[in-house]
C-alpha positions in Angstrom: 65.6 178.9 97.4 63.5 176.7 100.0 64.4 177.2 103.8 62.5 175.2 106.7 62.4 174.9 109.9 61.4 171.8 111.6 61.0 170.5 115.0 62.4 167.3 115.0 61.7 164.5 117.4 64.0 165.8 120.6 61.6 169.3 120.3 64.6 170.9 118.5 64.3 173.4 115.9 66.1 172.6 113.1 67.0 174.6 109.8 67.3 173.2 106.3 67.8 175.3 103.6 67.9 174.6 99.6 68.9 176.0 96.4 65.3 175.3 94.7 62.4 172.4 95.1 63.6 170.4 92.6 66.5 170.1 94.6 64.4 169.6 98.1 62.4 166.4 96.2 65.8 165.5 94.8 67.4 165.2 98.5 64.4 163.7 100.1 63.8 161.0 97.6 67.6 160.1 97.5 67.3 159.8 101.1 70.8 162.3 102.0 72.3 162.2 105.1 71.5 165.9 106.2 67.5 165.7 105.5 64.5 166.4 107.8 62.5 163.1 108.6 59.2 163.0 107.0 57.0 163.1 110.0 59.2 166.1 111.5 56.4 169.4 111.6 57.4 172.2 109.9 57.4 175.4 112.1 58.6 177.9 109.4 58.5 177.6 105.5 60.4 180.2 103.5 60.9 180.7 99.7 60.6 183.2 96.9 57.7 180.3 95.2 54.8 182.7 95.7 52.3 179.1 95.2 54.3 177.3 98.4 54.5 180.3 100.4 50.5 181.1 99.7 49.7 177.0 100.4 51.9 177.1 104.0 50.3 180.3 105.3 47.1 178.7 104.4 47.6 175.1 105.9 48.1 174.2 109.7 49.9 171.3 111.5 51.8 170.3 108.3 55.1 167.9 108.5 57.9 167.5 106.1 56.1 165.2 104.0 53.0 167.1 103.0 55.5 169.5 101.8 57.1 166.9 99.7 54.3 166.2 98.0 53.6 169.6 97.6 56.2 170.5 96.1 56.0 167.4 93.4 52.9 168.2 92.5 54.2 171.8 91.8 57.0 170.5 89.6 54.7 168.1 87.2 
């Protein structure tokens, strides 16, 4: 499971939520209609992936795309 919360560009904070990364990269790369935009910050990141959770409570000022490619490195 992979829940975030962004702030998108009207200063709303918006919840996503996913069954698994693979399924995050999955959504973002096939562009989906219900899907953060890249340059939205994250305000929360939430999942049971000790390795993401350890890498967002030690980054700052992150958006929806560094967690992208986060998370693909992650699955390679």
């Amino acid at each position: 499971m992979l829940n975030i919360v962004v702030i998108n560009c009207d200063g709303k904070y918006v919840e996503y939520e996913w069954d698994s990364k693979k399924a995050f990269v999955q959504d973002m790369q096939n562009d989906n209609e219900n899907i953060p935009m890249l340059d939205d910050p994250l305000a929360e990141v939430n999942t049971q992936d000790d390795n993401l959770q350890l890498w967002w409570r030690n980054t700052d000022g992150m958006t929806v795309d560094d967690l992208l490619e986060e998370c693909k490195q992650e699955l390679n």
